[in-house]
N, C-alpha and C positions, 0 to 999 in steps of 0.2 A: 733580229740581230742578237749575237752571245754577247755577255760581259765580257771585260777585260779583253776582247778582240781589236787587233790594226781597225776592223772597219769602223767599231763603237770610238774611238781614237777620231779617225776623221771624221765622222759624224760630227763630234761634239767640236771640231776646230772650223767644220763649215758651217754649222748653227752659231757661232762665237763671232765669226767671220762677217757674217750676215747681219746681224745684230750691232755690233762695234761698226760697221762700213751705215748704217742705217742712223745710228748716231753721231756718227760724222759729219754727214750728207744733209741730215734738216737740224746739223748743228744746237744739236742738245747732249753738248758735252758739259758734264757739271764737273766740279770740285769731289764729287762722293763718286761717279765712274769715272774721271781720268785716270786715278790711279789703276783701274781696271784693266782699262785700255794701254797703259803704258807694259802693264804687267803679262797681255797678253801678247803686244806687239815685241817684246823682250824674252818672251819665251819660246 
């Protein structure tokens, strides 16, 4: 996969995706990723 490419792009929002839905799901959302997750559900 090249840098700065659409697919490195979605790469990194379904790795993000995954992760954030993962911490969700067995509910280990803390005070230090919320803001995380707020920031990437807003972007």
């Amino acid at each position: 996969m090249y840098k700065n490419t659409i697919d490195e792009r979605i790469n990194e929002l379904v790795e993000k995706k995954g992760a954030m839905a993962d911490l969700i799901i067995d509910g280990k959302v803390t005070s230090q990723n919320k803001s995380q997750l707020v920031e990437f559900l807003l972007s």
